[in-house]
C-alpha positions in Angstrom: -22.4 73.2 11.3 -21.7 71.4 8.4 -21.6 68.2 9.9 -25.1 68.3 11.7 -27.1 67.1 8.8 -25.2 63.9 9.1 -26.4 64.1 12.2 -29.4 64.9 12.1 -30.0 62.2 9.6 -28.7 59.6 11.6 -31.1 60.3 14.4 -34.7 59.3 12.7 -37.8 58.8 15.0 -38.8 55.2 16.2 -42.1 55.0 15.5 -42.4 54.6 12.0 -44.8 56.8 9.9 -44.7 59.9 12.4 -43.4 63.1 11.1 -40.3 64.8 12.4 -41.5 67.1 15.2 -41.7 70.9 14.0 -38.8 71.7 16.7 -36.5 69.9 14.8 -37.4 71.8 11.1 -36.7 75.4 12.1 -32.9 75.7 11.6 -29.7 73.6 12.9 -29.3 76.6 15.3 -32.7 74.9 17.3 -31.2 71.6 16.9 -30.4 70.1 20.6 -27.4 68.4 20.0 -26.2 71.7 18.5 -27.5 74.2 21.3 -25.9 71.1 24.0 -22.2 71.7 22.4 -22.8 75.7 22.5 -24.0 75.7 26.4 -21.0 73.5 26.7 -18.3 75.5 25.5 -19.8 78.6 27.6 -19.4 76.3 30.1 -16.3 75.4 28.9 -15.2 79.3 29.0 -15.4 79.3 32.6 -14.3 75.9 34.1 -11.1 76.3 31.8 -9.7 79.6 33.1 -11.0 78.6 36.9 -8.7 75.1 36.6 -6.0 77.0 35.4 -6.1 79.4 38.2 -6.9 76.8 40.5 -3.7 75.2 39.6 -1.8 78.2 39.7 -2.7 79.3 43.5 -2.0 75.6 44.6 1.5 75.3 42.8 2.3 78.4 44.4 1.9 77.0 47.8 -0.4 80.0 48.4 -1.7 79.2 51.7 1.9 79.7 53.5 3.0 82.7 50.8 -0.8 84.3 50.0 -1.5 87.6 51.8 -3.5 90.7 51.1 -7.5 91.4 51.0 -8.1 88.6 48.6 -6.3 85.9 50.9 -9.7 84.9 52.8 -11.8 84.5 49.6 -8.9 82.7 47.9 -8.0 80.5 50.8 -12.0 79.5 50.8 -12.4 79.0 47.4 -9.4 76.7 46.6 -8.1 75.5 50.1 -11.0 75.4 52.5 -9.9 74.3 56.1 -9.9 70.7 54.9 -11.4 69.3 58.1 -13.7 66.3 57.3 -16.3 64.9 59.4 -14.5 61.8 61.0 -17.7 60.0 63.3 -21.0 59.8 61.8 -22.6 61.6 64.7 -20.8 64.7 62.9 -23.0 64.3 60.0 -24.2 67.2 58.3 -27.9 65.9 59.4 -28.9 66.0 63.1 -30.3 62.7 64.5 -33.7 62.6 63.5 -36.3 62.5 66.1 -38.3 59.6 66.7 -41.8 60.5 67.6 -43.1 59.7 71.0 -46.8 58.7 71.9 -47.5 62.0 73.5 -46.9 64.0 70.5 -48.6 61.5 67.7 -51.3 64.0 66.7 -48.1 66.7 66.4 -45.9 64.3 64.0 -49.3 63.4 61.9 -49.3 67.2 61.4 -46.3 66.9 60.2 -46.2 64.1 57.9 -49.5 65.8 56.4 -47.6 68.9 56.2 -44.4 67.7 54.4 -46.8 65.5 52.2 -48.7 68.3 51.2 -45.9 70.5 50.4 -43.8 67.9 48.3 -47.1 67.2 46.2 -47.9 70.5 45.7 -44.7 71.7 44.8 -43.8 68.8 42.5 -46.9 68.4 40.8 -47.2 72.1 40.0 -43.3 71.8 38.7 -44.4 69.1 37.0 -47.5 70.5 35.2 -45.6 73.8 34.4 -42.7 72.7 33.3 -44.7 70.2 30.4 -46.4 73.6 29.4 -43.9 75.6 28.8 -41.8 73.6 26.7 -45.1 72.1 24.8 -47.0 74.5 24.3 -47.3 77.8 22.8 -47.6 81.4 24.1 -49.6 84.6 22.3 -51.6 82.3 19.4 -54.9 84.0 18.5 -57.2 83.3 15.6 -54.8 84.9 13.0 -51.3 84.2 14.6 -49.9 80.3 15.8 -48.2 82.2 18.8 -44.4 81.2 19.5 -42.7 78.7 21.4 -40.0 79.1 24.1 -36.9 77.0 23.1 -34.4 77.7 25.3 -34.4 75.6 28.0 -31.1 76.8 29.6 -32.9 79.8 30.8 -35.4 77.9 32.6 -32.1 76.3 34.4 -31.0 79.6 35.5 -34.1 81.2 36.4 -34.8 78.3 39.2 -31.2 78.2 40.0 -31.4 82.3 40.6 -34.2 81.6 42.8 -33.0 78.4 44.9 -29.6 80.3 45.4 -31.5 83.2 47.1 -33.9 80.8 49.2 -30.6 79.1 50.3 -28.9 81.9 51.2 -31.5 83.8 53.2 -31.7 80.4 54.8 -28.0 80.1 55.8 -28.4 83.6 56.8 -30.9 83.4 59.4 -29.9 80.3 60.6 -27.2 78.8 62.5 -25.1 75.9 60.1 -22.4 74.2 60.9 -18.6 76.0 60.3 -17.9 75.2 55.9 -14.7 73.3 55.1 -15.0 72.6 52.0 -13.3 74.2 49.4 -15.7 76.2 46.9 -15.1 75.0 43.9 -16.1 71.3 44.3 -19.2 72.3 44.0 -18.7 72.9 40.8 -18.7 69.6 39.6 -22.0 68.7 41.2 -23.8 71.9 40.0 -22.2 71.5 36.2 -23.3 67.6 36.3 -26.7 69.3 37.7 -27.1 72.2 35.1 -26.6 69.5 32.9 -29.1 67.1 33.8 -31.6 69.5 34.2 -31.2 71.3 30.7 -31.4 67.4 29.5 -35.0 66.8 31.4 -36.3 70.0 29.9 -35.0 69.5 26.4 -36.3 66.0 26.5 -39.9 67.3 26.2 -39.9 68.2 22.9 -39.4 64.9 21.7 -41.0 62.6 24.5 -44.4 62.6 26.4 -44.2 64.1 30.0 -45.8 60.2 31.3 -42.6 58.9 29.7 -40.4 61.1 30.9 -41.3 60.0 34.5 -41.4 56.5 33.8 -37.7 56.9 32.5 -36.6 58.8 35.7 -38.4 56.0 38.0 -35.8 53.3 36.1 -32.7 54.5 36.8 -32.6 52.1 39.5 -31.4 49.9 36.8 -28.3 51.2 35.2 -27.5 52.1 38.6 -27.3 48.8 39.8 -25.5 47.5 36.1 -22.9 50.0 36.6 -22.5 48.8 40.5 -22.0 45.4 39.3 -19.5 46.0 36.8 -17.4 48.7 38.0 -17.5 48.1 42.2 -18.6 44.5 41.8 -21.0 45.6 44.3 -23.4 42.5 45.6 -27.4 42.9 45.0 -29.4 40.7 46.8 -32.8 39.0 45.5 -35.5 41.2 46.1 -33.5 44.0 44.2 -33.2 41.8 41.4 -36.4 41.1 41.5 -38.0 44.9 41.7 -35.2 45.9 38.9 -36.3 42.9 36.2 -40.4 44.3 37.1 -39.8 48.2 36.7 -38.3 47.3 32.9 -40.7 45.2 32.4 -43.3 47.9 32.9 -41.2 50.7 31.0 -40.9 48.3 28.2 -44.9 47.7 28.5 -45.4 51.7 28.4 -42.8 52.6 25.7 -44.3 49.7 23.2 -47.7 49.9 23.5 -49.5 51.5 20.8 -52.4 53.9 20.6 -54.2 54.6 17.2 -54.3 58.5 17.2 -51.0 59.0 19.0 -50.3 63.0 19.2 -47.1 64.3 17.5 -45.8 65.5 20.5 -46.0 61.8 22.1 -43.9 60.2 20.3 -41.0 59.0 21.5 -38.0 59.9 19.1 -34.2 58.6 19.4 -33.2 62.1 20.5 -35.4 61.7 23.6 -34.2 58.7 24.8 -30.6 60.2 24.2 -31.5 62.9 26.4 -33.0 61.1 28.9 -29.7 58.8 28.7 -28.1 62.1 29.1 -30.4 63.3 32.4 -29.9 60.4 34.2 -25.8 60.2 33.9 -25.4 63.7 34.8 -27.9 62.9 37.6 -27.0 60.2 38.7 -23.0 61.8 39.0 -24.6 64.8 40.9 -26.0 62.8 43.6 -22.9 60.8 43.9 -20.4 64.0 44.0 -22.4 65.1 46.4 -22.4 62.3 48.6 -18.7 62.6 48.6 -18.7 66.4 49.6 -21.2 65.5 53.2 -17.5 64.3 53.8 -17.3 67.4 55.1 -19.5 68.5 57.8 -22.1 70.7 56.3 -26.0 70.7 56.1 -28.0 70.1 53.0 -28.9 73.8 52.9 -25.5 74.3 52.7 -25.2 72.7 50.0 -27.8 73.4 47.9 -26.2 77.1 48.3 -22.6 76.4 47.6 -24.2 74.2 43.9 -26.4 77.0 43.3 -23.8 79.4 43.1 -21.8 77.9 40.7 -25.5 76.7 38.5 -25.9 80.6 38.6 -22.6 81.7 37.1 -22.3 78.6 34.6 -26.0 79.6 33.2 -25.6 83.5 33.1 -22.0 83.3 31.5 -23.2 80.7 28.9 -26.3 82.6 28.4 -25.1 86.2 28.1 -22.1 84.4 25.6 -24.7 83.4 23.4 -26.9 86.6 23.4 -29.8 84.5 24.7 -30.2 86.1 28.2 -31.8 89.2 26.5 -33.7 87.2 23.9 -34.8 85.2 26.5 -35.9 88.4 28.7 -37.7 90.0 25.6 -39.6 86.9 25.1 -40.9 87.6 28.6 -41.7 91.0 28.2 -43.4 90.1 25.2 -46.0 87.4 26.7 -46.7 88.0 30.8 -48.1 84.4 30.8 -44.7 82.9 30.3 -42.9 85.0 32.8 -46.0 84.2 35.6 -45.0 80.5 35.0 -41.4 80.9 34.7 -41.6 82.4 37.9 -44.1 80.0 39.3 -41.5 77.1 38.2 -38.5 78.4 40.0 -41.0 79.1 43.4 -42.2 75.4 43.3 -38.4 74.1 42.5 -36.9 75.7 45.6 -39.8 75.4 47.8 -39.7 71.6 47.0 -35.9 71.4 47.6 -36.3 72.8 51.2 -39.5 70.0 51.9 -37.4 67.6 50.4 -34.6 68.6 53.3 -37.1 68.8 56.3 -39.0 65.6 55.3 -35.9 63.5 55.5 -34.4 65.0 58.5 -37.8 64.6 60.1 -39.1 61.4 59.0 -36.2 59.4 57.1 -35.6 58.8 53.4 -38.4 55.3 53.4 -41.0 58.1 54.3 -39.4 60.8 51.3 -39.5 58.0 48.9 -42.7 56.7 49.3 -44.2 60.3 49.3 -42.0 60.7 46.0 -43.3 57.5 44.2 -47.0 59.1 44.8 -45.8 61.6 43.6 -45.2 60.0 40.1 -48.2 58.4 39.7 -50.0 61.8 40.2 -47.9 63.4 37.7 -48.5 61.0 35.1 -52.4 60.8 35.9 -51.8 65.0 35.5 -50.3 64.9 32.6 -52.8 62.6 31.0 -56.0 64.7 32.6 -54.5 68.4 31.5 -52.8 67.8 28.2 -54.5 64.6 26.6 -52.0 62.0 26.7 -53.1 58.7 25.3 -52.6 55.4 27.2 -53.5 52.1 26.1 -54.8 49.3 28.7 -51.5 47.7 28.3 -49.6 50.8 29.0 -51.7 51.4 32.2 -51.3 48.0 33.1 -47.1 48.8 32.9 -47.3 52.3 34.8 -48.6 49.9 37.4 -46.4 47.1 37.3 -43.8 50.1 38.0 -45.1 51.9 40.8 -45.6 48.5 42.3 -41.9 47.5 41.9 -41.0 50.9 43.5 -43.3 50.5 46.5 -41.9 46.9 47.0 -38.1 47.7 46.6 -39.1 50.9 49.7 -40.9 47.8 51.6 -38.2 45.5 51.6 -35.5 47.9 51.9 -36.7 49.1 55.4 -37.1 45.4 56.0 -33.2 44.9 55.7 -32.5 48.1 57.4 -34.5 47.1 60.7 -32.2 43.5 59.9 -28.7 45.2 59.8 -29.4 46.6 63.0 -29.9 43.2 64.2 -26.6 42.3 62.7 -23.9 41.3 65.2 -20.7 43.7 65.6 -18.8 41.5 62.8 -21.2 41.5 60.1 -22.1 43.7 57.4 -25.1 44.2 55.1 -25.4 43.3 51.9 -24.6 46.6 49.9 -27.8 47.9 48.1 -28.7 50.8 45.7 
């Protein structure tokens, strides 16, 4: 610890004149970068002696020497069968159905339903999630009430629930035979743990409004990192949509309201956690990618990550002594838990409508569903909890969404193209 005032002096805010939010006064214990190296070595505690065994059982050549009750479990944890999904028609998705004139009113019933679902889910995610780490529980006239801090709770408690919901699922329904071995998905649920504990943390030092607005750019280092590492082509129109959502960021982030909230401003330390959220994201998604290698379905997969979230959260927390402080803090203050609770519901729920909506009406529909779904949040945000924007902020949230909406538009454009395409050509790789 004796290094974390260095630190923390070296990460002032950057708006000029603000004072230091209260989280960061209480003690270096409350300190994120801190509490990030903690949750990391408990992570740490667990990956370590699972690599080693990992190792072991694979230097041993266990799968032609292993025998005994434990073989099966061993075999699917580090093995798997190993048998990869060759033909895209093998995919872990069946084809989607296109809909047919005869049952129009049946797929509008759908779309409504999957719409409805995604909003609800998200926007109640949304709204929760900015209360709980904003605000305060049990304040009266006499007493300032107490804030919930740790945010790695909130990770396990909707990773407890989506693991269940995914289960059941796999349960009841018929999946396609797992080949993978279990402990890849331990990479995509650390990088997701990860991410997640970033986006939460990130709300103590940034407004919810920029906190979406930040998510909605990734596009951008995406597409740097394409260019320099793959020297993956880009065409125009991506370009184009890339240069106008920083613009608009930029247009948010800078503009200036005169009786800016505490809580508002953005600090250093949010934007490193943001950095932080969308790396690990953005690793998540492309991990994952690589395990539909194998021929599994999404549900699947959200159970095999969720496992591993699970164990990586409980470990770390009941390491630290914060699983029971945590559980005390619930006990003490019934609004919290009804919202904690509430939080994980709407997080699995909208994992599940995120799964149906693409396999029923493609990822153009999902996304442009998903982009409303911004807007709302950020018009929620501002409604509920008083966030200022100025004219010229507005006028950026806009140029945003409207970059999103176009780079949807004219990516379904080129996808109608590439089907056009004759047998020897190949699209133009895009992000």
């Amino acid at each position: 610890r004796f290094c974390l005032p260095l630190v923390l002096a070296s990460l002032p805010t950057m708006a000029t004149g603000e004072e230091i939010a209260p989280v960061l006064q209480d003690s270096w214990g409350d300190f994120w970068l801190f509490r990030f190296f903690v949750n990391a070595a408990g992570y740490a505690s667990i990956v370590v002696p699972g690599f080693l065994l990992i190792q072991y059982f694979k230097r041993r050549n266990y799968l032609e020497t292993g025998r005994g009750i434990c073989f099966p479990v061993i075999k699917s944890c580090v093995f798997g069968s190993e048998v990869k999904s060759v033909h895209q028609e093998d995919g872990s998705l069946p084809p989607r159905a296109e809909p047919t004139e005869s049952s129009t009113a049946r797929q509008v019933f759908k779309l409504l339903f999957c719409a409805t679902g995604l909003q609800v889910s998200y926007l109640t995610w949304g709204v929760l999630q900015e209360r709980v780490m904003t605000r305060t529980y049990g304040a009266t006239e006499t007493d300032p009430g107490e804030k919930f801090t740790d945010s790695q709770f909130l990770v396990f408690m909707n990773r407890i629930l989506a693991f269940t919901v995914a289960g059941l699922y796999c349960a009841l329904t018929k999946q396609p035979r797992h080949g993978a071995p279990m402990y890849k998905y331990s990479f995509a649920s650390l990088s997701n743990i990860l991410s997640s504990w970033c986006q939460y943390e990130a709300l103590k030092y940034i407004s919810f409004p920029t906190q979406v607005l930040a998510k909605a750019s990734k596009v951008i280092p995406v597409m740097m990192m394409g260019k320099l590492v793959s020297r993956k082509s880009y065409e125009y129109w991506e370009y184009l949509t890339a240069a106008l959502i920083s613009v608009g960021v930029s247009m948010f982030l800078l503009s200036s309201a005169p009786n800016r909230h505490v809580s508002t401003v953005t600090t250093f330390s949010g934007i490193v956690l943001l950095a932080g959220y969308i790396i690990f994201d953005s690793f998540t998604s492309n991990w994952q990618d690589a395990l539909f290698t194998y021929k599994m379905s999404p549900v699947q997969m959200m159970f095999g990550v969720n496992v591993f979230s699970c164990l990586f959260t409980v470990g770390s927390l009941l390491e630290q002594g914060a699983l029971l402080e945590s559980l005390r803090f619930m006990a003490r203050h019934s609004e919290f838990t009804a919202h904690a609770v509430l939080l994980s519901v709407c997080s699995a729920c909208g994992q599940l409508f995120i799964f149906y909506t693409i396999n029923q009406f493609g990822a153009a529909v999902f996304t442009i569903i998903m982009t409303l779904r911004q807007a709302f949040a950020i018009l929620l945000s501002c409604l509920i909890y008083g966030h200022t924007v100025t004219v010229v902020g507005g006028l950026g949230v806009a140029v945003v969404f409207v970059a999103l909406f176009l780079r949807v538009y004219a990516r379904s454009r080129m996808k109608k193209r590439s089907k056009k395409l004759p047998p020897g050509e190949t699209p133009v790789q895009k992000v």
